[in-house]
matplotlib code that plots the C-alpha trace (Angstrom):
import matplotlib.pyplot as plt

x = [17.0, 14.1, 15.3, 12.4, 12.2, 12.8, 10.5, 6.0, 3.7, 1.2, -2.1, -4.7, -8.3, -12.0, -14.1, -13.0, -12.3, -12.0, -9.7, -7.6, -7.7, -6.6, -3.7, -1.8, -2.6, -0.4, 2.6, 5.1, 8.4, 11.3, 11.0, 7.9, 6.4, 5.0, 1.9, 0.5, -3.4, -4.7, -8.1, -9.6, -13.3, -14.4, -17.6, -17.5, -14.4, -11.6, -10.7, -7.1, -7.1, -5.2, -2.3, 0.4, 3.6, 2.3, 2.6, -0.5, -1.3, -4.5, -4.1, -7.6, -8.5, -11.3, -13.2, -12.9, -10.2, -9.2, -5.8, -3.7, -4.2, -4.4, -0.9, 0.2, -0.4, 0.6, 4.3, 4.3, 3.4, 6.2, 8.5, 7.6, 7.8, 11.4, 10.7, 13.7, 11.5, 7.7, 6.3, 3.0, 0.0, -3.4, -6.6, -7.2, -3.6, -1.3, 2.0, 4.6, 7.0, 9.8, 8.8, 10.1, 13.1, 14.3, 13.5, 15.4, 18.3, 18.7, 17.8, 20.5, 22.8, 21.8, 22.0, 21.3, 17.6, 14.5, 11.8, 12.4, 9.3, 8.8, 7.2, 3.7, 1.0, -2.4, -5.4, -9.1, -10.9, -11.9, -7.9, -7.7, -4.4, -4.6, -1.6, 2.0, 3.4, 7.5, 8.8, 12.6, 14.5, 17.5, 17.7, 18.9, 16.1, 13.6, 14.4, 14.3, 11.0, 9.6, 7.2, 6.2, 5.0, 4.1, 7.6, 6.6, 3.4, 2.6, 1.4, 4.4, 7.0, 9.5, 10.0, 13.0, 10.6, 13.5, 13.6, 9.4, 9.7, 12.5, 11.0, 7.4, 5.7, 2.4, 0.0, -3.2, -1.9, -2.2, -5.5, -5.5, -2.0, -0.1, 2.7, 3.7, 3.7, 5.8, 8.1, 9.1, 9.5, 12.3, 13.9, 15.0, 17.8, 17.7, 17.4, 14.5, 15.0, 12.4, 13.7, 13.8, 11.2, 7.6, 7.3, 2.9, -0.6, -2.2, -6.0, -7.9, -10.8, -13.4, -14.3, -11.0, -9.0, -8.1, -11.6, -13.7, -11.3, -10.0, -10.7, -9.3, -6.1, -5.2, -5.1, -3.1, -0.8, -0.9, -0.1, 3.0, 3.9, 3.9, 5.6, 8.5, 8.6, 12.1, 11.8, 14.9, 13.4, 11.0, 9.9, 8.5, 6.2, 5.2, 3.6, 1.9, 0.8, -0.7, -2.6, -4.3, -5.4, -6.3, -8.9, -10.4, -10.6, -13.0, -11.4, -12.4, -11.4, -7.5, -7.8, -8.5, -5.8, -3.6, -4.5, -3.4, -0.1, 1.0, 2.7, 0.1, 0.3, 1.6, -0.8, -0.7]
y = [2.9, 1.4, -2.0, -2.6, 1.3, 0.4, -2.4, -1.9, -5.0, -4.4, -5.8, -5.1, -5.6, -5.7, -5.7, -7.7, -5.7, -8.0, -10.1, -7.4, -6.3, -10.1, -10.1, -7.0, -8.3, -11.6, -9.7, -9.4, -7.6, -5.9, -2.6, -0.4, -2.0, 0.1, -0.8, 0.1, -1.2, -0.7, -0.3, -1.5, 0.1, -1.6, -0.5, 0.7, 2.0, 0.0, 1.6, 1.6, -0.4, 1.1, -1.7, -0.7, -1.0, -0.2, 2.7, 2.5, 4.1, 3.1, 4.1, 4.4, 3.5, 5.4, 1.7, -1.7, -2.9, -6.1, -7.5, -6.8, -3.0, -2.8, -4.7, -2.5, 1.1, -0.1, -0.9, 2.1, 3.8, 2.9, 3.2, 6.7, 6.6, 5.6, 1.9, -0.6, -3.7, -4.9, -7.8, -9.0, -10.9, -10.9, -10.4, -13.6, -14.7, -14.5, -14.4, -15.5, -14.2, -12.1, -12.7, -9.2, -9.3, -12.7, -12.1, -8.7, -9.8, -12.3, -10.2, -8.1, -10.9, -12.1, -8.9, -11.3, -12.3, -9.9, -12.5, -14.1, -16.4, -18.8, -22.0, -21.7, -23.5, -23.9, -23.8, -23.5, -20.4, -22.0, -22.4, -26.1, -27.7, -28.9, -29.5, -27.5, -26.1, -26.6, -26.0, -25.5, -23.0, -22.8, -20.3, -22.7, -25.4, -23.0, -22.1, -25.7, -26.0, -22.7, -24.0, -27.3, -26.5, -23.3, -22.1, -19.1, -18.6, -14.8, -13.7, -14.7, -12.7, -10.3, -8.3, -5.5, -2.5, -0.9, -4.6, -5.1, -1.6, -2.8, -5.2, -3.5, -3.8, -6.2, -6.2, -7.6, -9.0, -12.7, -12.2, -14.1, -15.3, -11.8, -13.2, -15.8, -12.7, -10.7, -13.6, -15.0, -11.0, -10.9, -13.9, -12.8, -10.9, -11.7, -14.8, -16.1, -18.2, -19.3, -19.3, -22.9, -21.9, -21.1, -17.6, -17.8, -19.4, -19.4, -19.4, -21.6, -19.4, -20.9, -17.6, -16.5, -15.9, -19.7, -20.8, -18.1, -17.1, -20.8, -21.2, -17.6, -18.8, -21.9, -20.3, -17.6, -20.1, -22.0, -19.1, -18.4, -21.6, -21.7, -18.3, -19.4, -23.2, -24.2, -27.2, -29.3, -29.0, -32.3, -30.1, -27.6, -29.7, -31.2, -28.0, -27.4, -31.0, -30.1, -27.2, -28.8, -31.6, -28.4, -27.2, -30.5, -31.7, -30.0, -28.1, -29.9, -33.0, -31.2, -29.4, -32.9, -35.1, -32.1, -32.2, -36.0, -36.1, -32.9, -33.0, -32.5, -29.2, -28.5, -27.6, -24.1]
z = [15.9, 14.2, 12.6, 10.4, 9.2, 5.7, 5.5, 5.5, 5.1, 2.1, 2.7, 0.0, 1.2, 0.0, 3.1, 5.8, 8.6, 11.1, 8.7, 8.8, 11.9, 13.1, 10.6, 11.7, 15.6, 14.7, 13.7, 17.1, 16.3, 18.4, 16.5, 15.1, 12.4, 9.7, 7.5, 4.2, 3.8, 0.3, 0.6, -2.7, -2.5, 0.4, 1.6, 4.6, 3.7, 6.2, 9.1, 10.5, 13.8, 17.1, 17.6, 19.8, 17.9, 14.7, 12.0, 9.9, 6.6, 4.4, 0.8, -0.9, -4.4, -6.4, -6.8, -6.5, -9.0, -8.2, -6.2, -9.3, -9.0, -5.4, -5.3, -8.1, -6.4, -3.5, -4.5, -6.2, -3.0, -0.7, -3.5, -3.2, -0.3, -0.1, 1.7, 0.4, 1.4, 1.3, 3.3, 1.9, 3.7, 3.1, 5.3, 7.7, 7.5, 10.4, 10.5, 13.1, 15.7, 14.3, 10.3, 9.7, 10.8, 10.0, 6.2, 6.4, 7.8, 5.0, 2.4, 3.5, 3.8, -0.1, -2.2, -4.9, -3.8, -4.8, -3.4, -0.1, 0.6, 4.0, 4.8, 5.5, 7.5, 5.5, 7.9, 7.9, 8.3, 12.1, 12.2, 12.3, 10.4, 7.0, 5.6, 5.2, 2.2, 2.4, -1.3, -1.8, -0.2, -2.3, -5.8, -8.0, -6.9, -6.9, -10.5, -11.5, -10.2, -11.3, -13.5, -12.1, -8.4, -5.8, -5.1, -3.1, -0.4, -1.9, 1.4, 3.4, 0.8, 1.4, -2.0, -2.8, -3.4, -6.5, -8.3, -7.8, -9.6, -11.9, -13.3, -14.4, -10.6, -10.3, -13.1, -14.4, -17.7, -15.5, -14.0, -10.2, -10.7, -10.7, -8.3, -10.6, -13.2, -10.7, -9.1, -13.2, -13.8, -10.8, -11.5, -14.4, -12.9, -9.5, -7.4, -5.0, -2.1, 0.8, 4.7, 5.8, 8.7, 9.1, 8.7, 7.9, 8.7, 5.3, 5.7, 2.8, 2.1, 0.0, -1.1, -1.9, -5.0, -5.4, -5.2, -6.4, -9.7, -10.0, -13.8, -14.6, -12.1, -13.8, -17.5, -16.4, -14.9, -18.4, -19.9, -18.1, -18.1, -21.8, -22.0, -19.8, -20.9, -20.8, -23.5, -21.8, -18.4, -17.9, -14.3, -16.8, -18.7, -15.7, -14.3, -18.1, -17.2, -13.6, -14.8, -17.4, -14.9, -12.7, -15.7, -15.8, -12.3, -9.6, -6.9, -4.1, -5.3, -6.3, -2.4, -0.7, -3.1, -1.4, 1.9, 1.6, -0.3, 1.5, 5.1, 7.6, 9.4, 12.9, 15.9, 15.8]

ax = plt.figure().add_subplot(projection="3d")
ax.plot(x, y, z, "-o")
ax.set_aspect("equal")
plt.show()
């Protein structure tokens, strides 16, 4: 029996086969793993790769719509397609032994938990260490710090496919910060948590979403923040706080004051 037949890792790509390619290689499991890429107009169109232990399905959209879409037809996908569990990554991030599993097995340990994160390495696109992203692990410190920091790596989630559904599915009414949107949605009637173990190397792209669609990030962030303040919570108004220093101070400058207040990474 398959162990990991109810879970499919959703990777939404724009180009990048390589990225993509190197991704799905990273993953090492006991049992099949099964994979969903949403191919978001990518030109060539992306190609599945032959990796032994792997079921791979590319799901194509008509043009190039942008992550929140992409995301969004992709959950509704393996909902239809009967999958209980979706583990997210993105091109150029790898993931580490036995990630699948280890999520599932808590997540079916914790009926109570729709959004299972882990800690994550952030490295360079040549792979060298930069720094490591440990947030809190626990529901209710995660929901006391909702607002104020990063609880949750995206790419190294494990979502419940009927409560992602539940709750509205991804969107693009927060453009480049639709898993804030999503995770905020969740924990409205479930709990998150994050696995006290690195589960992800996160690579920091400068042409990514972060850098690339930082402006349009950061007020979507506001926005949410503002939406969800909790006016009693001094963590809350700390995050409104952070992401107005994030709209006036340049990105490098915020990634390097990171790199240096953050715990430096591992060796991978």
């Amino acid at each position: 029996m398959n162990a990991l037949s109810d879970v499919a890792v959703l990777i939404p790509a724009f180009n990048g086969q390589a990225e993509v390619e190197r991704t799905l290689a990273s993953f090492s499991e006991a049992s099949t793993i099964r994979v969903l890429i949403v191919d978001d107009g990518s030109t060539p169109p992306i190609a599945a790769p032959a990796i032994d232990g792997m079921d791979i399905e590319i799901l194509r959209m008509p043009a190039n719509g942008g992550i929140e879409r992409a995301l969004e037809a992709g959950m509704s996908a393996l909902a239809a397609r009967g999958l209980r569990y979706a583990a997210r990554i993105d091109a150029g991030d790898l993931a580490t032994p036995g990630r699948l599993d280890k999520q599932r097995a808590y997540l079916e340990a914790h009926p109570r938990v729709a959004v299972l994160g882990m800690w994550t390495h952030v490295v360079s696109t040549e792979g060298a260490p930069l720094f490591d992203l440990t947030p809190p692990t626990e529901p209710a410190a995660i929901r006391r710090a909702m607002l104020a920091r990063s609880c949750f790596a995206h790419p190294s989630l494990m979502l419940r496919v009927d409560a992602v559904i539940e709750a509205g599915n991804y969107r693009a009414h927060y453009r480049a910060a639709e898993d804030l949107d999503l995770v905020l949605r969740l924990m409205r009637r479930h709990d998150g948590a994050n696995l006290p173990e690195f589960g992800l190397f996160y690579e920091l792209n400068e042409s990514g979403i972060s850098a690339t669609k930082r402006r349009a990030q950061v007020m979507s962030t506001l926005r949410l923040q503002l939406r969800y303040l909790r006016v009693t919570n001094p963590l809350d108004w700390a995050g409104v706080a952070k992401s107005v220093a994030h709209l006036l101070l340049p990105y490098r400058a915020l990634r390097g004051l990171k790199a240096r207040l953050l715990k430096p990474a591992s060796p991978a």
